[in-house]
KOLVEX-996692 format. One record per atom (N, C-alpha, C): residue in one letter; x, y, z. Coordinates in steps of 0.02 Angstrom, whole numbers, padded with zeros to 5 digits, always signed. Layout:
BEGIN
aXYZ ...
***
This chain:
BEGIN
x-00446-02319-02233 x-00463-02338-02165 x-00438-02284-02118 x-00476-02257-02070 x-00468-02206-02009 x-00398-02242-01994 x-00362-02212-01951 x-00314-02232-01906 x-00326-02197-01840 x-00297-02218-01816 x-00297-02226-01719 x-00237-02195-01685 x-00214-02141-01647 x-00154-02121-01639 x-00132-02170-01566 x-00078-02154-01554 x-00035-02184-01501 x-00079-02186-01440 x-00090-02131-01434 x-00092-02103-01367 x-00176-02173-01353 x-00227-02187-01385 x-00273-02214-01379 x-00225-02287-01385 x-00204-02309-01421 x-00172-02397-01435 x-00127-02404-01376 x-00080-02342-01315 x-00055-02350-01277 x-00106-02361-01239 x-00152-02337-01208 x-00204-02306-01182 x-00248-02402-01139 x-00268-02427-01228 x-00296-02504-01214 x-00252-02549-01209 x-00186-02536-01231 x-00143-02607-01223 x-00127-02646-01162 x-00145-02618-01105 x-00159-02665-01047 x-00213-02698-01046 x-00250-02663-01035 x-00316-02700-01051 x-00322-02756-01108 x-00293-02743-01164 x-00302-02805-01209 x-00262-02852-01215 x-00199-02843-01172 x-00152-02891-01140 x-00200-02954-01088 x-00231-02906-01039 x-00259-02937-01010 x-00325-02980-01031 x-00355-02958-01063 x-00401-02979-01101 x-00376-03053-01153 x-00353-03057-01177 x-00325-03101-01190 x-00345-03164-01192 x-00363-03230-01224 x-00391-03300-01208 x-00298-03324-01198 x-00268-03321-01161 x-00222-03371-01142 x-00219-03436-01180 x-00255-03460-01204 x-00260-03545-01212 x-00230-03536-01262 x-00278-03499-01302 x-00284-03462-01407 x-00203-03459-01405 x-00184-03382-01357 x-00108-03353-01370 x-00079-03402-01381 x-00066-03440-01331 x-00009-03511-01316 x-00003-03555-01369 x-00089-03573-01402 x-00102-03621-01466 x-00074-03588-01523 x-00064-03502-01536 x-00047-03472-01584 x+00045-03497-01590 x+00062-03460-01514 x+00140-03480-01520 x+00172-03512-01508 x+00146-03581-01500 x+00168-03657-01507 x+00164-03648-01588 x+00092-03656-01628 x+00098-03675-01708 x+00156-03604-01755 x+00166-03555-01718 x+00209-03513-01746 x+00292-03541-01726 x+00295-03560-01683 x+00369-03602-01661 x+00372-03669-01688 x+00332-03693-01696 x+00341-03759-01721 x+00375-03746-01788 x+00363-03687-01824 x+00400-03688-01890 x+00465-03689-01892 x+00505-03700-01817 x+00560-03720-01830 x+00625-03621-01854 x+00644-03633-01848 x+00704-03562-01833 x+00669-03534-01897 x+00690-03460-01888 x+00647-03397-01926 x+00595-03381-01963 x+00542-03439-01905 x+00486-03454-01938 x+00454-03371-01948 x+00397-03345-01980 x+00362-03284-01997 x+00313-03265-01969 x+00297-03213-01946 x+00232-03191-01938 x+00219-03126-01964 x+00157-03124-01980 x+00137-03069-02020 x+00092-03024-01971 x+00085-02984-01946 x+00040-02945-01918 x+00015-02863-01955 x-00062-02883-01972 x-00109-02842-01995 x-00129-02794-01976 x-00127-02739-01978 x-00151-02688-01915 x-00123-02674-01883 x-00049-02676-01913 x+00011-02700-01831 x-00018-02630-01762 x-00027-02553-01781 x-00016-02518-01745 x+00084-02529-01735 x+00082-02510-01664 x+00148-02505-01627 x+00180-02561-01614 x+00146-02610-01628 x+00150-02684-01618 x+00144-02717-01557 x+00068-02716-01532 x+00056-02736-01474 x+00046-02807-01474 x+00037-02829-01536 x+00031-02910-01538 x+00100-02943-01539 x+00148-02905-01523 x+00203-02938-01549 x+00233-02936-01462 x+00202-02889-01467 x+00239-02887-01346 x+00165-02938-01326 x+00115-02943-01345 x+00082-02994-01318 x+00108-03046-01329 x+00149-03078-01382 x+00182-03149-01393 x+00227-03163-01349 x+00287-03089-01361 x+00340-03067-01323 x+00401-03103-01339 x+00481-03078-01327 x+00516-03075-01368 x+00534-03159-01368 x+00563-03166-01441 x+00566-03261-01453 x+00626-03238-01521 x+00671-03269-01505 x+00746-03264-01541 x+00717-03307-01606 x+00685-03362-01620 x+00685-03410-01651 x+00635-03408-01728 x+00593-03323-01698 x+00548-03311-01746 x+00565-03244-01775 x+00534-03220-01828 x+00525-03178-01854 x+00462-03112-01861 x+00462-03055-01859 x+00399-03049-01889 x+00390-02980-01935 x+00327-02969-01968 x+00344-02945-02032 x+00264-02861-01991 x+00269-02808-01982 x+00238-02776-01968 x+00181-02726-02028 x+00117-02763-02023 x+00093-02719-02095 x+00055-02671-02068 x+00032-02590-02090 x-00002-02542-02042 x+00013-02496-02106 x-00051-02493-02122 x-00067-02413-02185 x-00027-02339-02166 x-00028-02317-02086 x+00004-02264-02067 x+00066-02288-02048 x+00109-02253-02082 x+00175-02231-02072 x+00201-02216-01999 x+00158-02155-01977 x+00166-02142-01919 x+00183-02185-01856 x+00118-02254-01833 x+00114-02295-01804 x+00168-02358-01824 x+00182-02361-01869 x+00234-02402-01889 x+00309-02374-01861 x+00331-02312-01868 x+00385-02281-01868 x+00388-02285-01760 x+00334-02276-01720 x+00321-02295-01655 x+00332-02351-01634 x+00315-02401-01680 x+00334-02464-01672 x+00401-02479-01638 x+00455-02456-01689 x+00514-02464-01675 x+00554-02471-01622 x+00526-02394-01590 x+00531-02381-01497 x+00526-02410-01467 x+00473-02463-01483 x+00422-02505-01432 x+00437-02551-01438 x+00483-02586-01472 x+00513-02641-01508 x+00595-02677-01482 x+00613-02624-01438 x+00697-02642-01448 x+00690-02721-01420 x+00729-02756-01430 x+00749-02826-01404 x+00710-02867-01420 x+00665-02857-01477 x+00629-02921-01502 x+00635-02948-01574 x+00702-02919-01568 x+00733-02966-01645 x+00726-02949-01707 x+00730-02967-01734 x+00694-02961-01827 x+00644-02948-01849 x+00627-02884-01851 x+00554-02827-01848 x+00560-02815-01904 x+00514-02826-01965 x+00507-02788-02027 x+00466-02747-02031 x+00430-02708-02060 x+00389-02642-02053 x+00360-02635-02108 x+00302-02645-02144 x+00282-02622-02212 x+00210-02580-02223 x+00223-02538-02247 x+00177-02477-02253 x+00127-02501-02314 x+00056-02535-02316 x+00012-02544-02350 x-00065-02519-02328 x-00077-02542-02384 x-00171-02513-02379 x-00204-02600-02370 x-00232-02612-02320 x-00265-02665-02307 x-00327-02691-02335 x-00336-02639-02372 x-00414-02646-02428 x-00377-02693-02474 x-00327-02664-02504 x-00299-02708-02556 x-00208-02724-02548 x-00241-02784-02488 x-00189-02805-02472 x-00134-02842-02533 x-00059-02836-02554 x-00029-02862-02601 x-00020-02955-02557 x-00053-02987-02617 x-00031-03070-02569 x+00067-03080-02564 x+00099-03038-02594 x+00155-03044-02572 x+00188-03019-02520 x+00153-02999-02498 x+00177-02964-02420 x+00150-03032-02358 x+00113-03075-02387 x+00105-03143-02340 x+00140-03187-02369 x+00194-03197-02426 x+00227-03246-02440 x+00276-03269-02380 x+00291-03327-02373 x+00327-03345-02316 x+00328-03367-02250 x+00226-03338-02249 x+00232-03329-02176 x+00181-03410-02146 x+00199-03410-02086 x+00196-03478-02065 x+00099-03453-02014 x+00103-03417-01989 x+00056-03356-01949 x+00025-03297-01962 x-00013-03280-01971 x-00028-03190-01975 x-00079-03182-01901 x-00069-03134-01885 x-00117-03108-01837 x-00137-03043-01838 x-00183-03020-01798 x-00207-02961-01794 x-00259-02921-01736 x-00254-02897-01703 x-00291-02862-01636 x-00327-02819-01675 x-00392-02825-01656 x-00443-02770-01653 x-00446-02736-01714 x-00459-02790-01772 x-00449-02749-01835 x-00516-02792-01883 x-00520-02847-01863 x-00596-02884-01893 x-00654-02863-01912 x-00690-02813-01849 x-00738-02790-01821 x-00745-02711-01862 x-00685-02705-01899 x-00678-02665-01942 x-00673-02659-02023 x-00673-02724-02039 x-00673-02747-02123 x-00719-02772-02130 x-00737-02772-02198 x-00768-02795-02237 x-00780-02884-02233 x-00847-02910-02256 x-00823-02989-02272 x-00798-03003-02306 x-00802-02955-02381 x-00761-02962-02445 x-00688-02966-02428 x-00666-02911-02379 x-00594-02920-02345 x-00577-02990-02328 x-00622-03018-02278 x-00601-03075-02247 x-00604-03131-02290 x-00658-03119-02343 x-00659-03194-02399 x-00568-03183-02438 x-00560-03151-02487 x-00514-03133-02500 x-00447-03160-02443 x-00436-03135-02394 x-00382-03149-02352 x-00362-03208-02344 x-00424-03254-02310 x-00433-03319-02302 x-00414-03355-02372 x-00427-03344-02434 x-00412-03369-02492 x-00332-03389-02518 x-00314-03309-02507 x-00243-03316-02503 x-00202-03355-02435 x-00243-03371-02377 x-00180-03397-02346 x-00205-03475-02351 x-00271-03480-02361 x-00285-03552-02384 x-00220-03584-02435 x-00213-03548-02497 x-00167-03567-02526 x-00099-03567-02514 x-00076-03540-02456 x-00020-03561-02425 x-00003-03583-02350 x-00094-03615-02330 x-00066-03655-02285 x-00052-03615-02203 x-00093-03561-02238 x-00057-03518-02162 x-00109-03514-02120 x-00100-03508-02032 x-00150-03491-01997 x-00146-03429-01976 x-00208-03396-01951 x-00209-03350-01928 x-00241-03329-01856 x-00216-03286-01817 x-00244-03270-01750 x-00256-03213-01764 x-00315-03222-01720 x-00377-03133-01730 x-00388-03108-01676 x-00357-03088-01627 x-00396-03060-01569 x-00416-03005-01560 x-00480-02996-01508 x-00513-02932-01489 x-00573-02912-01545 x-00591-02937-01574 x-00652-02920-01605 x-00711-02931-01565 x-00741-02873-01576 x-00799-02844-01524 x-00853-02865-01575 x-00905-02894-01497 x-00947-02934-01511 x-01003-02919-01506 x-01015-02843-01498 x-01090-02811-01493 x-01101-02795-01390 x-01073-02817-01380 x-01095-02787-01328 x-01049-02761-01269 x-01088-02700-01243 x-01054-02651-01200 x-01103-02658-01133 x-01074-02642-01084 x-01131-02652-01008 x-01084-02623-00970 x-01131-02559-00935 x-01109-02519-00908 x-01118-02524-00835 x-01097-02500-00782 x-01117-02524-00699 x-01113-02461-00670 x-01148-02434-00636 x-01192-02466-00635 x-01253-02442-00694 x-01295-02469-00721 x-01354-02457-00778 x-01370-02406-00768 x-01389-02378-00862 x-01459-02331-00853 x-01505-02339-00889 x-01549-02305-00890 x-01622-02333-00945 x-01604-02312-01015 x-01581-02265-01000 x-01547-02263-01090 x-01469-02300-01113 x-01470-02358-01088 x-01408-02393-01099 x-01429-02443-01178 x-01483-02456-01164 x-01486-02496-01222 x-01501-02468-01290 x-01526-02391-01282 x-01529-02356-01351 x-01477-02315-01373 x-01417-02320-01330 x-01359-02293-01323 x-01316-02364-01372 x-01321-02420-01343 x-01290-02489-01363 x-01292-02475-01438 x-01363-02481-01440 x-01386-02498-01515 x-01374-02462-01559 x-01347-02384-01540 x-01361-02330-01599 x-01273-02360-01616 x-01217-02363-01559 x-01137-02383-01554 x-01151-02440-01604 x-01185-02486-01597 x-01162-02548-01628 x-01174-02520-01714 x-01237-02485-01710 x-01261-02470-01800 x-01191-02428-01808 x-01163-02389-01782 x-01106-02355-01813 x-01044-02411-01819 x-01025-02441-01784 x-00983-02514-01777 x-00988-02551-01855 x-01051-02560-01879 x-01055-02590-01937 x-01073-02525-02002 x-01034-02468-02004 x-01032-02429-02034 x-00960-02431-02085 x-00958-02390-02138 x-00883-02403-02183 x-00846-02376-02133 x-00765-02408-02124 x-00717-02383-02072 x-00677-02375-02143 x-00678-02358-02209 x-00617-02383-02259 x-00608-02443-02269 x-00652-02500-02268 x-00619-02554-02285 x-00678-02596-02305 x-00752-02542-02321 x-00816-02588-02337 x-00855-02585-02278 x-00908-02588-02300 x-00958-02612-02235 x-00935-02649-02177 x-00929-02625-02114 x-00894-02663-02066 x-00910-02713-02026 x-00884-02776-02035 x-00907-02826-01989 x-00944-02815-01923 x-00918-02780-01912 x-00952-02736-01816 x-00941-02802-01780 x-00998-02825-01750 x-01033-02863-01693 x-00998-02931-01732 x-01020-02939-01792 x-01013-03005-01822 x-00955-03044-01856 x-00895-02989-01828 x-00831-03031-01847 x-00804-03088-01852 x-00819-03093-01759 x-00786-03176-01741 x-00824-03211-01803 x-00897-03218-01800 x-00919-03285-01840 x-00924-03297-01902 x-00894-03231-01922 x-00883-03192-02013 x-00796-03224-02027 x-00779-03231-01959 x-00709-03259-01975 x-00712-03357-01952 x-00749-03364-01925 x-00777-03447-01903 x-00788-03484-01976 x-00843-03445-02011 x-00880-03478-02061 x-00852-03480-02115 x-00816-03410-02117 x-00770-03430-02195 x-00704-03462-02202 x-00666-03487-02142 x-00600-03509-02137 x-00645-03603-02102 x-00680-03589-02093 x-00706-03662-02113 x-00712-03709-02162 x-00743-03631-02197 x-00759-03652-02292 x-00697-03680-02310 x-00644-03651-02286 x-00585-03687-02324 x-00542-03737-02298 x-00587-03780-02251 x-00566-03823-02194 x-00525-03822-02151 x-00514-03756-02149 x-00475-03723-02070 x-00495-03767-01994 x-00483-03792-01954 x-00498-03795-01876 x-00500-03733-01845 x-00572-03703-01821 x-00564-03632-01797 x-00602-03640-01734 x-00541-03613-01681 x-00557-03619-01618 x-00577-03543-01603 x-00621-03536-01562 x-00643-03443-01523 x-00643-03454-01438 x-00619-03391-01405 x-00622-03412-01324 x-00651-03326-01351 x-00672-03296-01267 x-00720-03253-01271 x-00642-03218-01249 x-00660-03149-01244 x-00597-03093-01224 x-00612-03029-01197 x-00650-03024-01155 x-00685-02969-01132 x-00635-02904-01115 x-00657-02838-01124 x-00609-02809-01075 x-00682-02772-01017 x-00628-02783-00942 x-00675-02743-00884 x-00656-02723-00859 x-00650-02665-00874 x-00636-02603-00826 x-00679-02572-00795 x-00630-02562-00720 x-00641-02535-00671 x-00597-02469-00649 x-00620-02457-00574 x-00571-02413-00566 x-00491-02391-00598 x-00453-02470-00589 x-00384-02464-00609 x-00380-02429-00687 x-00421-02438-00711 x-00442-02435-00783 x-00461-02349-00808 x-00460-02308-00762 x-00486-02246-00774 x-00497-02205-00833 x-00434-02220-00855 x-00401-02170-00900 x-00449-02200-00947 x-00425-02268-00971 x-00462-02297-01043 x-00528-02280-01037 x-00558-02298-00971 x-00641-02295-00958 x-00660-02224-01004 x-00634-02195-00995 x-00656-02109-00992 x-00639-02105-01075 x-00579-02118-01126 x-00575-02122-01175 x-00634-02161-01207 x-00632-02217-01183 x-00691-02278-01224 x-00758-02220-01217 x-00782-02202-01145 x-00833-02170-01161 x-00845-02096-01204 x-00794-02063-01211 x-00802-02026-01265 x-00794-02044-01332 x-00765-02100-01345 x-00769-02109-01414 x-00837-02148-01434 x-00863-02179-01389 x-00932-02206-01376 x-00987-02156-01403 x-00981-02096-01358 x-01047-02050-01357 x-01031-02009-01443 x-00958-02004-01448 x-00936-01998-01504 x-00968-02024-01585 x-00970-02064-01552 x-00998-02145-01625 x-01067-02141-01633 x-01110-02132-01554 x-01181-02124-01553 x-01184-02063-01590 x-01158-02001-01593 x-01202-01927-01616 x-01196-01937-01664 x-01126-01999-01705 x-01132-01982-01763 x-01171-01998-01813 x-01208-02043-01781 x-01266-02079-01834 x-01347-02049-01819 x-01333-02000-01780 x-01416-01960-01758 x-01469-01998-01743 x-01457-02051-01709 x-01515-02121-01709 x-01530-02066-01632 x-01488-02035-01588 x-01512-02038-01534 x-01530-01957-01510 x-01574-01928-01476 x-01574-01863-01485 x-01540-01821-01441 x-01496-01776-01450 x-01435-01738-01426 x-01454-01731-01348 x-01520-01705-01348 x-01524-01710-01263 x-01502-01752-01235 x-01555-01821-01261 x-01532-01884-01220 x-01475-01921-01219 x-01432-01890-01277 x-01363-01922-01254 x-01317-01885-01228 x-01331-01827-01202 x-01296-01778-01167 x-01315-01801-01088 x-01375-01802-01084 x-01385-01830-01009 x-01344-01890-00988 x-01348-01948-01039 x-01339-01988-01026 x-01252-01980-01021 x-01213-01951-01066 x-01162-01954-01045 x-01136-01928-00992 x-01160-01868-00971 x-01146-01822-00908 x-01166-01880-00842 x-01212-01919-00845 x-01220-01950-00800 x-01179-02007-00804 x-01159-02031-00859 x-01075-02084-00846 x-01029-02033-00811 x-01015-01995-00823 x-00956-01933-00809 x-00958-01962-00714 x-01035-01925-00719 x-01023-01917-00606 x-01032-01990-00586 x-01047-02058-00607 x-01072-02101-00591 x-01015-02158-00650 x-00947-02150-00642 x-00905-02192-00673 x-00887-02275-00679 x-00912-02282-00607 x-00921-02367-00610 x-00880-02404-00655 x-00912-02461-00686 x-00842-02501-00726 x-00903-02506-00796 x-00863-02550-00839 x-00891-02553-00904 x-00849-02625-00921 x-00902-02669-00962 x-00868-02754-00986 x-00896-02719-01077 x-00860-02733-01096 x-00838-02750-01187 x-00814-02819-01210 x-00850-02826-01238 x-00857-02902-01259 x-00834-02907-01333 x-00774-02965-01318 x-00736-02970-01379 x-00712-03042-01378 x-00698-03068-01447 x-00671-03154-01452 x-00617-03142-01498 x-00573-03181-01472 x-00527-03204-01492 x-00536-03275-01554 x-00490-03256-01601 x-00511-03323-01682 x-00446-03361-01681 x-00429-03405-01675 x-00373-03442-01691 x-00398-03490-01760 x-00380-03505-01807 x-00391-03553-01871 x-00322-03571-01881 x-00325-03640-01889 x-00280-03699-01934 x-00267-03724-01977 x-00244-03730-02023 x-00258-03758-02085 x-00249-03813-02075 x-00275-03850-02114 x-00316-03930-02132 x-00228-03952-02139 x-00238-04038-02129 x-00168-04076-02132 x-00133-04057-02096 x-00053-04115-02108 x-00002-04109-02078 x+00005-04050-02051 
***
């Protein structure tokens, strides 16, 4: 699986703070506290651990940091002081070991769905079925991007992003667009309660910096699949450039329960 450096995961973490379904978070860390003192959480994808300052610091829990690069893990740390009992484990998420979820009462994960495989997600769900665990998913992008103000080539711009979205990231054919309901249908199968709130991010002005990243990694994603022809996505980007406006990204948040007490 690609990895993502700092400078981009610093870059969105406001934005996906803000973004956020509130209801989901709160439902996550009520059923993660309810486990009662050093209850677990597992976080997938940790990065630097932005899901863990989205919970924010709680004496009473634990949590266990999983992230293939070393690098982003070792950043973590920094980013970490005063939130207690941080574990750190360096794995490959293709073939996740189920003992690295023993224990845990929670797993979560930001913006990492939309990037695996279903085979990933059947598998995952299997193993925490058998121990009972829930999991929170946020930020999986849902296919759509909308730019402000429009252009006529916005929608062959969309479409070529989304075909690369469901391209191999390292971890299988990628869910893309179809995460949330790739994560709905199979944690159903195993009689999960699975709640989704929507999680948009919209940026605007305040938003500059990211705006300008998102859109190069955008025009980025389009050349790379040649669906679109170099002229026209050169225009089209040069004309985001002088004409910056805001941009909505559309993403849901997964909360699942496991069945019973």
């Amino acid at each position: 699986m690609s990895g993502f450096d700092t400078t981009w995961l610093d870059l969105r973490e406001p934005a996906d703070h803000a973004a956020r379904d509130h209801t989901l978070l709160n439902a996550a860390r009520a059923h993660l506290r309810a486990g009662g003192a050093s209850a677990l959480a597992v976080d997938l994808g940790s990065g630097t651990g932005s899901t863990l300052r989205a919970f924010g610091p709680d004496g009473g829990t634990r949590w266990r940091l999983v992230d293939h690069d070393p690098r982003l893990l070792e950043a973590a740390s920094a980013r970490l002081a005063g939130f207690g009992v941080v574990e750190r484990v360096e794995a490959d998420l293709g073939a996740l070991p189920p003992a690295i979820l023993d224990g845990a009462r929670l797993v979560t994960a930001s913006a990492l769905f939309d990037l695996v495989s279903r085979p990933v997600v059947e598998r995952l769900a299997a193993v925490l079925a058998e121990r009972r665990c829930a999991l929170y998913a946020a930020l999986n992008y849902d296919g759509r991007t909308n730019w402000d103000p429009p252009l006529e080539a916005d929608p062959e711009m969309l479409a070529a992003f989304n075909a690369h979205q469901a391209g191999d990231k390292g971890l299988g054919p990628a869910l893309g667009p179809g995460a949330a309901d790739a994560l709905r249908t199979t944690f159903e199968g195993h009689g999960y309660t699975v709640r989704v709130a929507p999680s948009p991010w919209r940026l605007g002005h305040e938003s500059e910096a990211l705006r300008d990243a998102l859109l190069d990694g955008f025009a980025g994603a389009v050349r790379e699949t040649g669906r679109v022809e170099r002229a026209v996505l050169d225009r089209w980007t040069e004309a985001r450039r002088e004409r910056p406006g805001a941009c909505h990204v559309g993403h849901w948040d997964v909360l699942t329960l496991p069945p019973g007490p």
